[in-house]
C-alpha positions in Angstrom: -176.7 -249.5 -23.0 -173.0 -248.4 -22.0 -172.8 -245.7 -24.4 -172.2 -242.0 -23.0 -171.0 -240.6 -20.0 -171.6 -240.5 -16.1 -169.6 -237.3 -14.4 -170.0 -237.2 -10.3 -168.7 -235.2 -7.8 -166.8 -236.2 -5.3 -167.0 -234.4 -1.9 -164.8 -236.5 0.4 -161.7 -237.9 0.5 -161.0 -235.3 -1.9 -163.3 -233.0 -3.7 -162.9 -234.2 -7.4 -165.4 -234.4 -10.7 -164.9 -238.0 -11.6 -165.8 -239.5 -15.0 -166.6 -243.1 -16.4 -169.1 -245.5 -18.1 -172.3 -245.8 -16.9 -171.4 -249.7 -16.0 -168.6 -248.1 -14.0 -165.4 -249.0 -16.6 -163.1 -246.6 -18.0 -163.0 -244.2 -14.6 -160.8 -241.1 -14.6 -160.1 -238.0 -12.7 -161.4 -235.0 -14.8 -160.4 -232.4 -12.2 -159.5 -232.8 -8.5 -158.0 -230.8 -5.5 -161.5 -229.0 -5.0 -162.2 -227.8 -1.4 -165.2 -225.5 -1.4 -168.0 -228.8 -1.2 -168.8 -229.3 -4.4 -172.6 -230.2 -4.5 -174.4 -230.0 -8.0 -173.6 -230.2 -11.7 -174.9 -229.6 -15.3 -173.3 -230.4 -18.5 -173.7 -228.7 -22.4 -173.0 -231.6 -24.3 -173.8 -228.8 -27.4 -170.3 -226.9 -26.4 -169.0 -229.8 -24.2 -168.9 -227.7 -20.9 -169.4 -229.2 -17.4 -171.1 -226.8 -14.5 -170.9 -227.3 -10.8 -171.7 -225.6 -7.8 -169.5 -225.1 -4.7 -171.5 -224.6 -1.4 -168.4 -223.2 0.2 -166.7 -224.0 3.6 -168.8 -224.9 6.0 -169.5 -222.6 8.9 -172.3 -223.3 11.1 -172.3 -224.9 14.9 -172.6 -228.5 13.0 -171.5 -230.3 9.7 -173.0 -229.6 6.6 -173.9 -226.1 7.8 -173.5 -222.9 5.5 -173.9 -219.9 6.5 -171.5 -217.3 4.8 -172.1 -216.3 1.3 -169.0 -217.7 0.1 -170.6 -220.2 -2.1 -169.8 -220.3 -6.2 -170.4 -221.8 -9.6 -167.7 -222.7 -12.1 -167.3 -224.8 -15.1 -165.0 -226.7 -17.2 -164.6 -228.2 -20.6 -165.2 -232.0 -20.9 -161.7 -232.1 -21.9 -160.6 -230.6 -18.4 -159.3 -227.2 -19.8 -160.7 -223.6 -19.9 -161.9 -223.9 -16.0 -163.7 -220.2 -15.1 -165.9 -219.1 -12.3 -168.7 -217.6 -12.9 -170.7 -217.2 -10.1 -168.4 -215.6 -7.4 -168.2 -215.3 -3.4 -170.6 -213.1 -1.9 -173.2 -213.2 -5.1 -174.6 -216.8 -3.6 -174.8 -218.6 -0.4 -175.1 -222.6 -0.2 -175.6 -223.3 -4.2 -177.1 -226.7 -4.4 -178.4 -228.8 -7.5 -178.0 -227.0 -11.0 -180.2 -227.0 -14.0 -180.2 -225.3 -16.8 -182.1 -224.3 -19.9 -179.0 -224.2 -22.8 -181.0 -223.1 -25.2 -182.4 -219.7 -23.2 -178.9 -219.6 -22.3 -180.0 -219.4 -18.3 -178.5 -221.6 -15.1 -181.0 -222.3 -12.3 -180.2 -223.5 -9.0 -181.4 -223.9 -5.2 -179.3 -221.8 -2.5 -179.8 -223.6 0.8 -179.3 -221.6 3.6 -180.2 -218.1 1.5 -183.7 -219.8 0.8 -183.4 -218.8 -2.6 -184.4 -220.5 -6.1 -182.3 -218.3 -8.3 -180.7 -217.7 -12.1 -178.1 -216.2 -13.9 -177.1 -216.5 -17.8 -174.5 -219.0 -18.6 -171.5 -217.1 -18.2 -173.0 -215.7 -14.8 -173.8 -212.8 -15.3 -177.2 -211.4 -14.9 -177.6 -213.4 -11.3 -181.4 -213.1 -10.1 -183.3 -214.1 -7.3 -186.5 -215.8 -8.5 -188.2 -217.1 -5.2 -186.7 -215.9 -1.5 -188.4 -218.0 1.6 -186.8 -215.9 4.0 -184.3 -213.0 5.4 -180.6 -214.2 5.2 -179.1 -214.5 7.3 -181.4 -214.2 10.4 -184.3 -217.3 9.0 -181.0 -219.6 8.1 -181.6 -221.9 10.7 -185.5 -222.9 9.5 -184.5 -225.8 8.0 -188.1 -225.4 6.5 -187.1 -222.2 4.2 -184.2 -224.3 2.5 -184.8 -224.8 -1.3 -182.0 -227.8 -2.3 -183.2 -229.7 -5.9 -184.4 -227.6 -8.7 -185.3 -228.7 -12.4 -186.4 -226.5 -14.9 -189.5 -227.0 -17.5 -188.7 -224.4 -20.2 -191.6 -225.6 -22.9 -194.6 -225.2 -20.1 -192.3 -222.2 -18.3 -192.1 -223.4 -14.3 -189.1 -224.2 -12.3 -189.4 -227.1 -9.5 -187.5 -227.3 -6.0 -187.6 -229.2 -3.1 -187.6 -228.0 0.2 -185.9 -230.9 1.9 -187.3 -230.2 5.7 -185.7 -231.6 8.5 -183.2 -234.3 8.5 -185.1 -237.8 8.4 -188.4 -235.4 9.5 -191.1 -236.5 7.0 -191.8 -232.6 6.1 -190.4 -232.6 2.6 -191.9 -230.5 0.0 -192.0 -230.2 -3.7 -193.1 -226.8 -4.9 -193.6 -224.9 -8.4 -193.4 -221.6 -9.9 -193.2 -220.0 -12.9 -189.9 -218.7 -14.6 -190.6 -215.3 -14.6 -192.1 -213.5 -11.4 -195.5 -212.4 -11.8 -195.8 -208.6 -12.5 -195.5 -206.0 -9.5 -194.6 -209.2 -7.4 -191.3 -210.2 -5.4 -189.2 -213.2 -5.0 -191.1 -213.4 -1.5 -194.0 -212.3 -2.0 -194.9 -214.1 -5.3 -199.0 -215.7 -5.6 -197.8 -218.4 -8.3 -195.8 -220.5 -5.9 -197.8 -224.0 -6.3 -197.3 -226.8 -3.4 -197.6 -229.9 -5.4 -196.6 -232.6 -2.5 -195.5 -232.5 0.8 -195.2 -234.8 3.8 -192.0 -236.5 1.8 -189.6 -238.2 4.2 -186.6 -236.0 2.6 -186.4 -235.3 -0.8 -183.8 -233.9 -2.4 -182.4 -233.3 -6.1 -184.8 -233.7 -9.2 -184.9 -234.4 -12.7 -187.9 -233.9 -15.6 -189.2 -236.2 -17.8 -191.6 -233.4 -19.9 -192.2 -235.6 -22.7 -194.4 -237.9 -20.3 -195.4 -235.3 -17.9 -193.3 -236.9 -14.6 -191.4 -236.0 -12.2 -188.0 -237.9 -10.6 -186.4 -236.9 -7.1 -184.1 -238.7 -4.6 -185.0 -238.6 -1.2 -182.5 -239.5 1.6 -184.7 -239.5 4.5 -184.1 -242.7 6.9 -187.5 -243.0 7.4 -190.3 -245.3 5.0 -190.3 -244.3 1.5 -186.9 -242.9 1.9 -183.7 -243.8 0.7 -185.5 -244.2 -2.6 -185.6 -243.0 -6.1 -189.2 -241.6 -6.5 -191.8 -240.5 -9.6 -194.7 -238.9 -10.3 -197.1 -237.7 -12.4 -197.7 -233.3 -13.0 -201.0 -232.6 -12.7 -202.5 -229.9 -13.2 -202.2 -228.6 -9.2 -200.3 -231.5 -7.7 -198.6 -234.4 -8.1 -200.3 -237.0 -8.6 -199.7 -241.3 -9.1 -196.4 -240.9 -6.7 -194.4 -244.1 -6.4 -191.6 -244.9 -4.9 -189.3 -247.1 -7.8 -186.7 -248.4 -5.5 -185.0 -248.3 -2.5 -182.1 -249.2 -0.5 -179.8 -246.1 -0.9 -177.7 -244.6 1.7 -179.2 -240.8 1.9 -179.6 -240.7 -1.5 -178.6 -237.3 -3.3 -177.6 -237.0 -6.8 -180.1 -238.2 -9.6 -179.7 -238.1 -14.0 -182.0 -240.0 -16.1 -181.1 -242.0 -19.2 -184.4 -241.0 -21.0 -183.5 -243.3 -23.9 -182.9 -246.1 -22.1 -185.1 -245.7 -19.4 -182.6 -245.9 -16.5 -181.8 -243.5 -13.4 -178.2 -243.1 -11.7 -177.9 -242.0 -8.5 -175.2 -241.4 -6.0 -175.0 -240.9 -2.2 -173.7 -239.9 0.9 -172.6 -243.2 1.2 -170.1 -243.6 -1.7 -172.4 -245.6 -4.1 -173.1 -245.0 -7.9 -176.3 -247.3 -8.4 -178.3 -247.9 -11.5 -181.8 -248.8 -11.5 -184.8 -249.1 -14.4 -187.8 -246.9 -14.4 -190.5 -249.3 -13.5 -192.3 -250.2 -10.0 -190.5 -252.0 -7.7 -187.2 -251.6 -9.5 -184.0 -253.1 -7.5 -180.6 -250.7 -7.9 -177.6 -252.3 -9.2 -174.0 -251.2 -7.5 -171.7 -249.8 -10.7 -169.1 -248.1 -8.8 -167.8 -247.2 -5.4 -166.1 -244.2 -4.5 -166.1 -241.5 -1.1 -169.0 -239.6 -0.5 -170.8 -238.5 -3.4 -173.1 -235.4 -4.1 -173.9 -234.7 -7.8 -174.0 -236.5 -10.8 -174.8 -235.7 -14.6 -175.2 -238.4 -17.5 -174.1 -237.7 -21.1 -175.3 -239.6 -24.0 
C-alpha cells in the first residue's frame, strides 16, 4: 500500500511541485520558486516526465481572477532536470487540470476564463481548441462558461469537464464530448456536447475509472454534498448511481486514484493531502500538511 509516488503542487507559501509517499514519508522539493499559480499536473511514468499548468498572474478586480492570456504548460523530468515549456504566453489563458492520453501522444486541459476545453501534442505543438463556451475576453466574467476539470476516455473517444459554476452556488455541471469535433462543426457550435449532471454544489477536477465505467470529481462547494470526493456511474446519457464517498475537505481541488488499491488522494485549498477508500461513506485520513494545495498526480 505505500509503494509509488504522490507529486502536488504547491501554490502558496511558495509555488513548488512537492514529492513523497503516499503515507506522507520521504517528502522532498522536486522543483520550487514557481510564481505563475501552478494549478494542474500529469505525469508519463513511460518516459518519467511530470506536466503542469501555470494559470498565470492573476489579474482580475478579485483573487483567483485570470484574465490575460498569460497562462502556460511546462514539464520536467522525475528527476528534476530537462524543465521546458511548452505551451507558451498568449497561446492559453487560465490552464486548469491536465490529462492526457500518452499513448495518442495528446495533452488535454480546461482553460477557465477562455471557456475552452482544449489540446495540443505532447511537446505543445499543435494547440487546438476542442469546445469554446464563449467570446474571450468579453463572456470572462460568466462564471457559468468556465470549463476547470477535464479527464480524457481515449478507448470510447470523449473528453469530460466540469463547469464549476459559481462559488459555493449549487450550479455545477459535468459535461461530455467527443475527441474530435463533429464534421463542418465548431468548438462553439458543436451538437455532441452531452450534459450528464448538473445541480452539483461545485465540482471541480476529475479522474476515470473506464475499466468499471465511473466517474470521480472533487467538489469544493461549502454547501451539502460538498467538500467531498464524489462517483458515479457513465451511462449511456447521464450519470447515473452518484454518491458522494466522503466528506470533510476544505474546498477540495486536486484528485488521483490508486486504481490498484482502490484509494483516492486529494488535496485542498486548505493545505491537506487526505487519503480515503472507494466505498460509501468512506472517512479521509490526514497524510500530510503543507500550504495551499492545487494539483496532485499519483505514480505507482
Amino acid at each position: 500500500m505505500n509503494s509509488g509516488k504522490l507529486y502536488m503542487l504547491q501554490l502558496r507559501p511558495g509555488g513548488e511541485i512537492i514529492e513523497m509517499d503516499p503515507d506522507g514519508s520521504n517528502r522532498r522539493t522536486l522543483l520550487g520558486n514557481l510564481l505563475d499559480n501552478v494549478d494542474g499536473i500529469v505525469i508519463d511514468k513511460r518516459t518519467k516526465t511530470l506536466y503542469w499548468t501555470n494559470m498565470g498572474p492573476a489579474m482580475g478586480p478579485r483573487e483567483g481572477d485570470f484574465f490575460q492570456a498569460d497562462g502556460s504548460i511546462e514539464c520536467i523530468g522525475l528527476n528534476g532536470a530537462n524543465r521546458r515549456m511548452l505551451v507558451g504566453h498568449g497561446l492559453t489563458v487560465t490552464p486548469k487540470q491536465v490529462a492526457a492520453d500518452f499513448g495518442a501522444g495528446f495533452l488535454y486541459w480546461c482553460d477557465r476564463e477562455a471557456m475552452r476545453v482544449m489540446r495540443s501534442n505532447l511537446d505543445g505543438s499543435n494547440v487546438t481548441v476542442l469546445v469554446r463556451n464563449g467570446v474571450f475576453p468579453a463572456d470572462s466574467q460568466d462564471v457559468m462558461r468556465h470549463c476547470v476539470g477535464i479527464a480524457v476516455d481515449p478507448v470510447n473517444r470523449y473528453i469530460y469537464w466540469t463547469q464549476k459554476g459559481p462559488p459555493d452556488g449549487g450550479k455545477g455541471r459535468i459535461f461530455r464530448a467527443g475527441l474530435e469535433i463533429p464534421a463542418d462543426q465548431q468548438p462553439e457550435n458543436r451538437t455532441d456536447i452531452e450534459l450528464l449532471i448538473d445541480h452539483l454544489p461545485e465540482p471541480i477536477d476529475l479522474e476515470l475509472d473506464t475499466k468499471n465505467n465511473l466517474l470521480y470529481w472533487t467538489d469544493r462547494g461549502n454547501l451539502d454534498g460538498g467538500n467531498s470526493l464524489n462517483r458515479a456511474r457513465i451511462g449511456t446519457k447521464q450519470l447515473e448511481n452518484h454518491e458522494v464517498l466522503a466528506t470533510g475537505l476544505q474546498e477540495g481541488i486536486g484528485l488521483a486514484i490508486d486504481h490498484a488499491n482502490q484509494r483516492a488522494f486529494t488535496t485542498e485549498l486548505g493545505g491537506e493531502v487526505r487519503v480515503a477508500p472507494l466505498e460509501a461513506k468512506a472517512q479521509f485520513t490526514t497524510i500530510a500538511k503543507l500550504g495551499i494545495l492545487t494539483g496532485i498526480a499519483y505514480v505507482a
